[in-house]
DOGUSE-309494 format. One line per 4 residues: number of its first residue (from 1); their letters; for each residue x, y, z of N, C-alpha, C. Coordinates in steps of 0.2 Angstrom, whole numbers, plus 5000, padded with zeros to 4 digits. Each point is the difference from the previous one (the first is absolute). Layout:
// DOGUSE-309494
NUM) a) X/Y/Z/X/Y/Z/X/Y/Z ~ ...
This chain:
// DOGUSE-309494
1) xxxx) 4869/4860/4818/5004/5006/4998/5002/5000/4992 ~ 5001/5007/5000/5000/5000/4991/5005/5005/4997 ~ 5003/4998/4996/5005/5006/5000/4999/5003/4994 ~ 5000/5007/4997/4999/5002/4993/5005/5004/4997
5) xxxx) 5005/5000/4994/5003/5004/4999/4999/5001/4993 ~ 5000/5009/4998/4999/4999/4994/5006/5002/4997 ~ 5002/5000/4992/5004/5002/4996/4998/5004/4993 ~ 5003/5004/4998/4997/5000/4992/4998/5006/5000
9) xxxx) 5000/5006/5006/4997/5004/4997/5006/5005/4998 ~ 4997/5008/4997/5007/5004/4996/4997/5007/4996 ~ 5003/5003/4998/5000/5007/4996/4998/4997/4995 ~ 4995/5002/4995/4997/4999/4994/4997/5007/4997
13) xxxx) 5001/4999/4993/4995/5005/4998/4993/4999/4998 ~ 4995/5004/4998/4994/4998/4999/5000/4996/4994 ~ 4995/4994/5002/5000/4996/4992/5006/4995/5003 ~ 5003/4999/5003/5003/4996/5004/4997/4993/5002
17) xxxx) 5005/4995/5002/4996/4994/5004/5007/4999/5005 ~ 4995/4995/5007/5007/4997/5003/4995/4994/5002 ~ 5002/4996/5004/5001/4994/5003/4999/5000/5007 ~ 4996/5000/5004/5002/5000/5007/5000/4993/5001
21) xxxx) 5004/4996/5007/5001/4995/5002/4998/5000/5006 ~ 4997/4996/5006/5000/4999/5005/5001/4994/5003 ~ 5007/4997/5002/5003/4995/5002/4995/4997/5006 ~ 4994/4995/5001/5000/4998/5007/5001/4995/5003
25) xxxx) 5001/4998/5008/5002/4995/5001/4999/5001/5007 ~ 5001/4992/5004/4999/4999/5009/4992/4998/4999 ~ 4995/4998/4996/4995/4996/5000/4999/4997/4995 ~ 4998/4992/4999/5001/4997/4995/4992/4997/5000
29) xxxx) 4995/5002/5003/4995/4997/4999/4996/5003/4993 ~ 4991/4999/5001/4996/5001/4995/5002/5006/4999 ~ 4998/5003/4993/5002/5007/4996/4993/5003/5003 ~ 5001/5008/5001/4996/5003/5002/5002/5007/4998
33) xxxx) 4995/5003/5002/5000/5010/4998/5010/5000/5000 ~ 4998/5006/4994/5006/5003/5001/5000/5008/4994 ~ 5004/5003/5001/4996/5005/4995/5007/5009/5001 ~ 4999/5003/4994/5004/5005/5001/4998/5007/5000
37) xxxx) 5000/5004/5006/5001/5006/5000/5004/5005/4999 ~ 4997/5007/5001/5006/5005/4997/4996/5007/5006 ~ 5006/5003/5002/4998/5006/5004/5005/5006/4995 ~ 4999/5004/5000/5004/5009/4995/4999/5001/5006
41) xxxx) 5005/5006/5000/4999/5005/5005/4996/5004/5000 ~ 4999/5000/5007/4991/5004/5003/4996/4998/4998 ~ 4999/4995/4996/4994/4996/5000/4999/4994/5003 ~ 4993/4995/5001/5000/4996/5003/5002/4994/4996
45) xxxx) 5001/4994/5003/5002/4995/4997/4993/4997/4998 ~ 5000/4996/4992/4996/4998/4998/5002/4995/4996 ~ 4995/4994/4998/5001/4993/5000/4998/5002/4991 ~ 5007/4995/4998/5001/5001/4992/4997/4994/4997
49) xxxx) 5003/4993/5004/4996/4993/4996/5002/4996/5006 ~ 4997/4993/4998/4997/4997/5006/5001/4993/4996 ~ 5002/4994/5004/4997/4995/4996/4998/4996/5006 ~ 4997/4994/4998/4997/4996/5005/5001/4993/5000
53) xxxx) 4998/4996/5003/5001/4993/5000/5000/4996/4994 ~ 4993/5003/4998/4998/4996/4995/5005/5003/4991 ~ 5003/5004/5004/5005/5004/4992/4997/5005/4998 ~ 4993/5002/5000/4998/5003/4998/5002/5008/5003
57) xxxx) 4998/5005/4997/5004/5007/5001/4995/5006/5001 ~ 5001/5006/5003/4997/5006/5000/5004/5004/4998 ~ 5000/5005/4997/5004/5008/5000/4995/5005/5000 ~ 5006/5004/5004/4996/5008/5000/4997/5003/4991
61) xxxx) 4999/5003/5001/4997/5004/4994/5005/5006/4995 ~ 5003/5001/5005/5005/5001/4996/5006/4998/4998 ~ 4999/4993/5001/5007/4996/4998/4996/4996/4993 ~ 4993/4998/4998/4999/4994/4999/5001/5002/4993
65) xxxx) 5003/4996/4997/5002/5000/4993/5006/5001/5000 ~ 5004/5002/5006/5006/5001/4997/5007/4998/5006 ~ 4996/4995/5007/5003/4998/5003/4997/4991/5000 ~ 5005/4996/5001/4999/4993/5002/5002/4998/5005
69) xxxx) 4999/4996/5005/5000/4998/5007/5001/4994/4997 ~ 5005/4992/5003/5000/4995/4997/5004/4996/5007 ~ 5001/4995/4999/5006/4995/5007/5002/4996/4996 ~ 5004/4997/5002/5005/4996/4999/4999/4994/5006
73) xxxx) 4996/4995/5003/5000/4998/5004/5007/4997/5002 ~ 5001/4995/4995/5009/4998/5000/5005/5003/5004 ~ 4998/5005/4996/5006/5007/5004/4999/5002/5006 ~ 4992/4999/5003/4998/5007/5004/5000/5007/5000
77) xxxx) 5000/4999/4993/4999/5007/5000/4997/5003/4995 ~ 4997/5006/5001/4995/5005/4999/5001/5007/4997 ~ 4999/5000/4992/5002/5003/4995/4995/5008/4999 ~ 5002/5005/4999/4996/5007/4997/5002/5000/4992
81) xxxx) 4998/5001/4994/5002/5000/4994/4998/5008/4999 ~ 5002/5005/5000/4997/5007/4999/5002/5001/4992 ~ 4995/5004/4997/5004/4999/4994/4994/5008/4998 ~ 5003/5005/4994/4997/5005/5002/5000/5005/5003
85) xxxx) 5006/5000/5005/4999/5003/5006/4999/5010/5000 ~ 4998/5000/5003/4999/5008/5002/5001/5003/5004 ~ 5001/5007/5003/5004/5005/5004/4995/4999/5005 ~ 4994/4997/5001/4996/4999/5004/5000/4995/5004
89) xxxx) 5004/4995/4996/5002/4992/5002/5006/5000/5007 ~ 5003/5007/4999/5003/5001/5005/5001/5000/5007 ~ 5002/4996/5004/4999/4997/5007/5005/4995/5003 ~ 4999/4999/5007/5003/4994/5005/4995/4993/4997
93) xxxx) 5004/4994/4997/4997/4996/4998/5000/4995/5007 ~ 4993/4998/5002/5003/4993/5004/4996/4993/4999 ~ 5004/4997/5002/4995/4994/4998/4997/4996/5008 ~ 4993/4997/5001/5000/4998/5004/4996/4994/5000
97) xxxx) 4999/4996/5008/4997/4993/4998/4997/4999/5007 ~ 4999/4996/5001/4993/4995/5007/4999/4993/4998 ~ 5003/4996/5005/5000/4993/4997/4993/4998/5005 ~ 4995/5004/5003/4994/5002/5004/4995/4999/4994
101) xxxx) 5004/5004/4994/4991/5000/4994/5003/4996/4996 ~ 4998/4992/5002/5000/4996/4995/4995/4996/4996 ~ 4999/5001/4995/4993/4996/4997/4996/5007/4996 ~ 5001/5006/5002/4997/5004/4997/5005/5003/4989
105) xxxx) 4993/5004/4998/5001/5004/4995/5004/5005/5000 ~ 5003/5002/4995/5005/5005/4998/4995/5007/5001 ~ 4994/5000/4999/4997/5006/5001/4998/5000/5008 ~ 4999/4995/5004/5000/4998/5008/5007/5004/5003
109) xxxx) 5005/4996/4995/5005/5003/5006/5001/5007/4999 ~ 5001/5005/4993/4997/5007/5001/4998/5003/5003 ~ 4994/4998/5002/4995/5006/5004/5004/4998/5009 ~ 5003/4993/5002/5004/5001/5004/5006/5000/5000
113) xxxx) 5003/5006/4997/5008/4997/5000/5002/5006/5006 ~ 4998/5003/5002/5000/5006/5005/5002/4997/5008 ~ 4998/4994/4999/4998/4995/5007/5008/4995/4998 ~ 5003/4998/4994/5005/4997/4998/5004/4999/5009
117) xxxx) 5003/4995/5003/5005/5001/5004/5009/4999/4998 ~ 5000/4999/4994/5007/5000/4999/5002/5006/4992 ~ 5005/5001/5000/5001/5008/4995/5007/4999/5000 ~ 5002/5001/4995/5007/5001/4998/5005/5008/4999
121) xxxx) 5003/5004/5001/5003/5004/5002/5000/5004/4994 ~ 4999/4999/4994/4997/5005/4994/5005/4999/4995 ~ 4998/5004/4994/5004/5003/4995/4998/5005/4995 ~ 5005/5004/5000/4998/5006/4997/5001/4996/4994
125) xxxx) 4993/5006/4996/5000/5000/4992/4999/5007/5001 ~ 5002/5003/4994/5000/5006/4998/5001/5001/4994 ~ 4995/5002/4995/4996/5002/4995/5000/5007/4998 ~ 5005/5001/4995/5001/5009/4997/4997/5002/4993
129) x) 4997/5006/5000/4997/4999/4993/5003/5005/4995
């Protein structure tokens, strides 16, 4: 079992940054997929970035260049660096993980993070222009 909690999101205006956090804990084994998504209303949810065992990282295309995915293994916890932001950015942030995809790529766990079994309860960011 796996607990996610995230922190950090908020009201910003365009050209903005914030910090998201995702506290986790209740599995202390090898580092595995973990990665953050975002759902806006009426649309579907969609995988922002990704990292993977090896550290290594995926982002969607329209974050790349202006969003960072990072961890803190020490902490257990799981960083979004948004910096940039735009009206578009606007969404339910969540972060999630699977201690099941261990050993894999940051661009690996992407194309699976749909399959994720553990997810954290969100955080609004909202981006005014």
């Amino acid at each position: 079992q796996v607990q996610l909690v995230e922190s950090g999101g908020g009201s910003v205006q365009a050209g903005g940054s914030l910090r998201l956090s995702c506290a986790a804990s209740g599995y202390t084994g090898s580092s595995y997929c973990m990665g953050w998504f975002r759902q806006a209303p009426g649309k579907e949810r969609e995988g922002v970035a990704a990292i993977g065992s090896d550290g290594s990282t995926r982002y969607a295309d329209s974050v790349k260049g202006r969003f960072t995915i990072s961890q803190d293994n020490a902490k257990n916890t799981l960083y979004l660096q948004m910096n940039s932001l735009k009206p578009e950015d606007t969404a339910m942030y969540y972060c999630a993980a699977d201690p099941r995809f261990s050993g894999y790529s940051g661009s690996w766990c992407y194309r699976r993070g749909n399959d994720f079994d553990y997810w954290g309860q969100g955080t609004q960011v909202t981006v005014s222009s």
